[in-house]
N, C-alpha and C positions, 0 to 999 in steps of 0.2 A: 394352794391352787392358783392355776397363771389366772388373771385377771385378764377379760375379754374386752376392750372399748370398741365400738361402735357408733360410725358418726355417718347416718344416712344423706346422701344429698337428694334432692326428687326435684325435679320441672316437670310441669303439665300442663298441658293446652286442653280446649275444649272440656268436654262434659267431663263428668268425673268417672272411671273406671269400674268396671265390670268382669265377673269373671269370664262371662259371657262377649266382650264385645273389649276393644281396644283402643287408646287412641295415643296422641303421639305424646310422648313425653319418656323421660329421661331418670335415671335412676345412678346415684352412685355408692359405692361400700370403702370403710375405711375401716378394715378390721385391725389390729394390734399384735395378734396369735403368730411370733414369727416360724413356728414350726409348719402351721400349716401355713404360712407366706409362701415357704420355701418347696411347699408340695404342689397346688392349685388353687386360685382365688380368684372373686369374681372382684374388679374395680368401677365399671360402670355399663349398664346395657340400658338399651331404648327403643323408641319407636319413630323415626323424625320424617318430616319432609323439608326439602329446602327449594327454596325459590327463586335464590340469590345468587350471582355469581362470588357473593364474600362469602360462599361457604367454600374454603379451598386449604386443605393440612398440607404441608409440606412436611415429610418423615424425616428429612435429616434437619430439621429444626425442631422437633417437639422435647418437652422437658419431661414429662413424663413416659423416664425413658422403663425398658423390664418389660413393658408388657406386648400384648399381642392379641391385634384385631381381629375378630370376624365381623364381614358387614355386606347383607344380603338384599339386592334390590326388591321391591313386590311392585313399585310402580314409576313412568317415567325414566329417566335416562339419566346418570353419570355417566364417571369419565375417571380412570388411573393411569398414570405415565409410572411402569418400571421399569427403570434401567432404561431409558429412552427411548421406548415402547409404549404407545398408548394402546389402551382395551376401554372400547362402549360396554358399558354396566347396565344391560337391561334388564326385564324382572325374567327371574329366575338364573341371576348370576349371582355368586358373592365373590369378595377376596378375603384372601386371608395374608396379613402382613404383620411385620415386628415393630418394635421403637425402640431405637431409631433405623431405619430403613431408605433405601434410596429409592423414592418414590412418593407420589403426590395423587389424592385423590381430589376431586373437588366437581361442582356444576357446570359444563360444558358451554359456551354460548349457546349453543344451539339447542340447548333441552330447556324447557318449560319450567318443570321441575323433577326433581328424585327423592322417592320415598324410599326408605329403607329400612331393616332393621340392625341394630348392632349389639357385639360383644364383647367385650375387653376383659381380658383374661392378665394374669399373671404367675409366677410360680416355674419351679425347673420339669417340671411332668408335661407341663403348656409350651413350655421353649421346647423340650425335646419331639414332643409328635408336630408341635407347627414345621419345627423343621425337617422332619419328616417326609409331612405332605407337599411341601414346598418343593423339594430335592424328587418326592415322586410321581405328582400328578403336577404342581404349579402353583403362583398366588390366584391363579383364577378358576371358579369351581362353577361348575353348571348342575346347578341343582331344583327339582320341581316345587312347587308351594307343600307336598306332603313328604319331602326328604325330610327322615328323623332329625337330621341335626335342624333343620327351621323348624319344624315342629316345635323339639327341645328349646328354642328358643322364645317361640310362643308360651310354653308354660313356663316359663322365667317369668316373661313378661308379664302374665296374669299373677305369680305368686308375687312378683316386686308389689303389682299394684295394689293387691288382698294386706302389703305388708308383713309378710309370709317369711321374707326372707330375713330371721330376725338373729343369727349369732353365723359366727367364723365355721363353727364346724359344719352349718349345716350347708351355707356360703361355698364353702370347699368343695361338700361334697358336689354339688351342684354345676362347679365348674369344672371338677373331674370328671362326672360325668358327659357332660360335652364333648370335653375334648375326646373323650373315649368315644364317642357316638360321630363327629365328625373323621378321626382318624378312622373307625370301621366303614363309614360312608366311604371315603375317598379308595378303600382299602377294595371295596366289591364293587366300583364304578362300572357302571356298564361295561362291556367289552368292547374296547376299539373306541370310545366316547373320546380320549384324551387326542386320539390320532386322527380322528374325523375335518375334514378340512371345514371351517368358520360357519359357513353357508347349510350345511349337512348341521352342526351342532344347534345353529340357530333354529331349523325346521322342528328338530329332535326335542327340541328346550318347547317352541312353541306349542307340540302336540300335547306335552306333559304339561305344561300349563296352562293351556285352555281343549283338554280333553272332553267336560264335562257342559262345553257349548258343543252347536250344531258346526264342527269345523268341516273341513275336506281333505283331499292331498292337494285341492286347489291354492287350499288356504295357506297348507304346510310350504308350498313351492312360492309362493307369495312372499314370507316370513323367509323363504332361502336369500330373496332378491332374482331366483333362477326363474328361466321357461320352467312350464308343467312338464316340457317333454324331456328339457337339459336336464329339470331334476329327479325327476324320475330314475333315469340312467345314475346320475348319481347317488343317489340314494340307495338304489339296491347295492349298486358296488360298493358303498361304505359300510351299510348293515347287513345286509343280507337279506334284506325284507323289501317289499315294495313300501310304500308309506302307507297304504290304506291298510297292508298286515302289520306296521309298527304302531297303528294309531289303537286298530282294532286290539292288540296285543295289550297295550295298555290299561284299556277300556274293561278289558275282561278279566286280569289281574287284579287292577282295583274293586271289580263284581265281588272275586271270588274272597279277596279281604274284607269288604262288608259282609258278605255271606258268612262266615267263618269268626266275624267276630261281631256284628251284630245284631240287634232284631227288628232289621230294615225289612220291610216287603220286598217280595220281588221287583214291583212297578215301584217303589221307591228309590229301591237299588241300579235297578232300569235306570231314571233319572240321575240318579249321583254318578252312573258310568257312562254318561252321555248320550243314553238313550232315550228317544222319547218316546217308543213305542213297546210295553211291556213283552207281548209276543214276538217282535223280532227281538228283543232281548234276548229270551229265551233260543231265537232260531240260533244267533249266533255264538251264544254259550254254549248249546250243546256241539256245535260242531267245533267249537276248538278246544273245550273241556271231554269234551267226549258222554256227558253227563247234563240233564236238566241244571238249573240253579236249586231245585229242590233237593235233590237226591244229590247235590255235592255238600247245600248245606245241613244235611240229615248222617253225613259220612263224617263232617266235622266237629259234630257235638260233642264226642269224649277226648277230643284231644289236645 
């Protein structure tokens, strides 16, 4: 039988972790097992925020080379130059890049600070869909706080810190499943998301993540940089929708997946879908579902 070594690294800030609750800190794996090396494996993920303008990687200098980054903003601002291209990294953006790469992430002068979270992968199944998604959507992904793949990232994060994540195979499995969950994410992206010009995707990113405050199309045209009237026009012509039918569309997607999966009240679920008044919840579920929230969640109990 092949012999397994395991050599955990951990950093942690603040209180001590929860499965319930998160805080920043740093996890890494050194498995041995070169068969699943050469399939998918997890090298290090975390939770960080940096404050400093010395947090700055340059890609065609790292020594750890093989692997490949996911790393996803939730708050504050970086900054990545590819290929002589800079991209603002705000929350609900990630990139996804290789090592060595030509390319440099790091803290902007002008940002405060950037939280993030990250993933570092390794293995030929990890090279083959990063470059994939690269060649067909981009290294830059706009994604909400409930896109599977940050989800999947979140429970990494809680089983890292439970110490959960305790040998090679289960390591593997774990980072094949991402990347499979990241490659189907990029794979069903919204339609037209990738071709939407900067100002439209920023609007789009802010509705999906702050849907579940009191926002507006004011708010949405705001987050564009655009007039309410310039954006307006644009936004229909990029989606198809006004913005108050892409925010409401949202809102009521999300209803119909707590409905459906679990046993939130209606005035609960009201709330979680950015509603603050249970009755107009109801008015405008039924008019776009065609059905109460009762009777759709009464349709989905056996399936």
């Amino acid at each position: 039988m092949r012999t397994i070594c395991l050599n955990l690294l951990f950093h942690e800030r603040r209180i001590a972790l929860t499965p319930s609750s998160l805080t920043y800190g740093s996890y890494g794996y050194r498995f041995s097992d070169p068969e699943l090396q050469q399939i998918a494996q997890i090298w290090s993920l975390g939770w960080d925020e940096q404050k400093t303008t010395l947090y700055d990687w340059d890609g065609t200098n790292r020594r750890d080379r093989g692997k490949y980054i996911f790393q996803y903003t939730t708050a504050g601002k970086g900054a990545i130059d590819i290929e002589g291209t800079t991209y603002e990294l705000t929350p609900g953006q990630a990139f996804i890049v290789n090592i060595p790469g030509d390319y440099r992430y790091y803290l902007p002068d002008h940002s405060d600070k950037w939280e993030f979270m990250f993933l570092t992968l390794y293995g030929n199944v990890v090279e083959s869909y990063w470059n994939q998604i690269q060649e067909n959507v981009g290294a830059i992904l706009h994604m909400p706080p409930d896109a599977p793949p940050v989800s999947y990232v979140h429970q990494l994060l809680t089983s890292a810190a439970n110490k959960e994540i305790a040998n090679a195979h289960q390591a593997s499995g774990y980072a094949y499943q991402f990347t499979m969950e990241l490659f189907h994410y990029c794979s069903t992206l919204e339609k037209g998301l990738v071709q939407w010009p900067d100002a439209i995707i920023a609007a789009s990113m802010y509705a999906k993540n702050h849907y579940t405050e009191e926002i507006s199309p004011d708010d949405m045209a705001e987050a564009s940089g655009m007039s309410r009237y310039h954006f307006t026009r644009q936004f229909k012509a990029a989606t198809g929708q006004t913005p108050i039918q892409y925010l409401t569309s949202i809102r009521i997607n999300k209803a119909k997946e707590l409905l459906a999966n679990t046993k939130y009240s209606a005035e609960e679920i009201a709330v979680l879908a950015g509603y603050k008044n249970a009755n107009y919840f109801t008015k405008v579920f039924k008019k776009q579902a065609g059905i109460t929230p009762g009777r759709f969640r009464e349709s989905h109990k056996h399936l």
